[in-house]
C-alpha positions as a printed NumPy array, in Angstrom:
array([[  0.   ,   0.   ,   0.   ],
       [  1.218,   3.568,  -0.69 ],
       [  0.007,   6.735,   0.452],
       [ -2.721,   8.111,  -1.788],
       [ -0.693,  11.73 ,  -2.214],
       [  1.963,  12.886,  -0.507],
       [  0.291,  15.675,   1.305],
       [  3.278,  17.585,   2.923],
       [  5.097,  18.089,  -0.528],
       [  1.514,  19.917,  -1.452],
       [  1.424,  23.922,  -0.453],
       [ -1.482,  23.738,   1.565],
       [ -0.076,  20.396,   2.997],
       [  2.929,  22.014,   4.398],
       [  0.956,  24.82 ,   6.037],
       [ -1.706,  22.546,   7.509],
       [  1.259,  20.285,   9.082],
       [  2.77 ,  23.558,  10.58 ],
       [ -0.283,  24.154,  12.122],
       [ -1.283,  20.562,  13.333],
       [  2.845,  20.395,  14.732],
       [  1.973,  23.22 ,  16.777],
       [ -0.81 ,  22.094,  18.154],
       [  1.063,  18.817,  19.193],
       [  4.133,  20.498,  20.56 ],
       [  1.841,  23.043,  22.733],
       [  0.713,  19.581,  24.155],
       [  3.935,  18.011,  24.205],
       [  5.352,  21.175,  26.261],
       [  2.102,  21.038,  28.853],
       [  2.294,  19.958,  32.421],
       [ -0.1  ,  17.251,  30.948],
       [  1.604,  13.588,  31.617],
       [  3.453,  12.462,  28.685],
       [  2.04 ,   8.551,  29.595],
       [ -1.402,   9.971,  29.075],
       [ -0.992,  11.864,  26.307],
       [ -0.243,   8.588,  24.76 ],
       [ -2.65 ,   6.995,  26.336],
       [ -5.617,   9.22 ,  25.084],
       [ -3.516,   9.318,  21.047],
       [ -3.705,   5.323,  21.081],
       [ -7.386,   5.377,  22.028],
       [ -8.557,   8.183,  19.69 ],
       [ -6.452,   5.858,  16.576],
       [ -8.114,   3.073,  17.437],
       [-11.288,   4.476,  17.4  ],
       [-10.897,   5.743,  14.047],
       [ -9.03 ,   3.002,  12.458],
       [ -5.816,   5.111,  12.059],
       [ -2.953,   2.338,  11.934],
       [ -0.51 ,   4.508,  10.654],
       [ -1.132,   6.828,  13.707],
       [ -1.402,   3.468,  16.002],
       [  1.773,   2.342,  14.344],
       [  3.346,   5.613,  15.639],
       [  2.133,   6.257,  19.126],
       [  2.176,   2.618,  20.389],
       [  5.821,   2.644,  19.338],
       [  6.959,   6.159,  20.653],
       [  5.329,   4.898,  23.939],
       [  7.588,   2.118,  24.293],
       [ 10.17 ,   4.378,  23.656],
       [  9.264,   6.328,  26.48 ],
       [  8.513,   3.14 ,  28.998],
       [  5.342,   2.695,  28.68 ],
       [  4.505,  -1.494,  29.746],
       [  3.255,  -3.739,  26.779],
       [  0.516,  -5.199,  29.151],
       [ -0.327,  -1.406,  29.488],
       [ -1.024,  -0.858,  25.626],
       [ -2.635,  -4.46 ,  25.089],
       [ -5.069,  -3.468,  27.122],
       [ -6.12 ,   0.214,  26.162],
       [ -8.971,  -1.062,  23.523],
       [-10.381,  -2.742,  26.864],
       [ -9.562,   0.047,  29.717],
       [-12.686,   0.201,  31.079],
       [-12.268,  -3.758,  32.55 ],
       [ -8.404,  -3.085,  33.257],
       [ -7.075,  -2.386,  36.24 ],
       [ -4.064,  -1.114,  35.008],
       [ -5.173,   2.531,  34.533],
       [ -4.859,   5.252,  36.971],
       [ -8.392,   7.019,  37.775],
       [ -6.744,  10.23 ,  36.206],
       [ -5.973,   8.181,  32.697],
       [ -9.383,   6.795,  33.082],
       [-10.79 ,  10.168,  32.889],
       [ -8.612,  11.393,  29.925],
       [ -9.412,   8.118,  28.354],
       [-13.089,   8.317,  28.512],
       [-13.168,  12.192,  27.488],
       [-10.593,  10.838,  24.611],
       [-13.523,   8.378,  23.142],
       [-16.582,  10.907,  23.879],
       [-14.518,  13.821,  21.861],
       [-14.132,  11.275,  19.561],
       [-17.453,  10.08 ,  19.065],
       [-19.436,  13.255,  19.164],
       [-21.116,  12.217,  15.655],
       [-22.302,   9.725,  18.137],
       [-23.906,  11.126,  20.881],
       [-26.455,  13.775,  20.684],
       [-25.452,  16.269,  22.865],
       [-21.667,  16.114,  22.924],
       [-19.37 ,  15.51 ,  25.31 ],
       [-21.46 ,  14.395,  28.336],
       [-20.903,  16.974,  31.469],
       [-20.466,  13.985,  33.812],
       [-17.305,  12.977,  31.28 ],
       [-16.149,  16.539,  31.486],
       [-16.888,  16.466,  35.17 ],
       [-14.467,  13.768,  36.156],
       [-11.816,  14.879,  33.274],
       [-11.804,  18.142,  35.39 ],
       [-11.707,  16.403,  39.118],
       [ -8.248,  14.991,  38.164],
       [ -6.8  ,  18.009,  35.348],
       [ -6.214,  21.909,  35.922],
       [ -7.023,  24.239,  33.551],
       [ -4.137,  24.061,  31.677],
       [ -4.161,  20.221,  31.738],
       [ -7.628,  20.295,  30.547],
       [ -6.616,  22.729,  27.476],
       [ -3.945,  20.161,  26.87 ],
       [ -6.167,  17.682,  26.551],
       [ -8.67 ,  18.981,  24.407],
       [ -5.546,  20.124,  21.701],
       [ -4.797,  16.665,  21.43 ],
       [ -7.841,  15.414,  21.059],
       [ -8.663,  17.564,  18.697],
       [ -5.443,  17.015,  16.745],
       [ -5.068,  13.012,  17.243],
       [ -8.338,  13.012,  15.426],
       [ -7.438,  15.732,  12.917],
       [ -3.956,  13.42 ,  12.292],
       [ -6.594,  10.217,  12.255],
       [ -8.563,  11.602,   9.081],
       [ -5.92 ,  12.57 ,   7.298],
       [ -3.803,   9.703,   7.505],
       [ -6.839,   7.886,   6.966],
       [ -8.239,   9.472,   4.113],
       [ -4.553,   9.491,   2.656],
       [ -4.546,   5.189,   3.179],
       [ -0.74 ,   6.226,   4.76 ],
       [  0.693,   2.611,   5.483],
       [  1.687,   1.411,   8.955],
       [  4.323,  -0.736,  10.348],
       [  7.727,   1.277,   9.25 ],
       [  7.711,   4.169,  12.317],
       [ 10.527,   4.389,  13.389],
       [ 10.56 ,   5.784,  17.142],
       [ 10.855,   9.696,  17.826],
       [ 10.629,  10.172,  13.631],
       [  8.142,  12.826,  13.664],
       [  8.825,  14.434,  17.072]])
């Protein structure tokens, strides 16, 4: 499989990746835990069948110590007892950001609620960016059919 076009050689390509890199490195220099930022990018790719962006995020979070058992298990977080409540929080505000086709309403205040019990403000801002961005990221690598499996830790950071 190849990538459909290759988007950052395109003019509005290279502007749209300036924009969605500074997005992710306002995240990346947050007080937001770097575990959980991976956490809530894993979850978000799955979700939206991004395997180039799975590919990517499981790897760099190896690369940063995150535990295998810890990434087997983030499709099925809500029955693993691996979590923190904190990542539990991001994770769940992660899938209902994600979903929001889904549920009439948005993002349930209860969700936001418990994301906030565990987050400041600044946290919280953190964590809506990369929502927002993961699934920006999802779409286009998506849409694009980018191919997984040849990351190669720390590539695109």
């Amino acid at each position: 499989m190849s990538t459909r076009l290759n988007f950052p050689n395109t003019e509005v390509g290279v502007k749209a990746y300036k924009g969605f890199l500074a997005v992710t490195r306002a995240v990346a220099s947050s007080s937001l835990p770097q575990s959980t930022a991976h956490l809530v990018e894993i979850r978000a790719s799955q979700i939206n069948g991004c395997a180039f962006c799975i590919d990517m995020h499981t790897k760099d979070a190896v690369h940063a110590g995150e535990s295998h058992q810890r990434l087997h298990l983030i499709a099925g977080w809500r029955e693993a007892t691996v979590f923190t409540e904190a990542e539990r929080a991001a994770l769940e505000l992660a899938e209902q950001g994600t979903r929001i086709a889904d549920a009439a309403g948005g993002v349930p205040d209860e969700v936001w609620a418990n994301a906030a019990k565990h987050y400041d403000d600044e946290q919280l801002a953190a964590l809506i960016s990369l929502i927002a961005v993961i699934n920006s990221w999802n779409r286009l690598n998506v849409i694009l059919q980018s191919p997984a499996g040849a990351y190669v830790p720390g590539q695109h950071g």
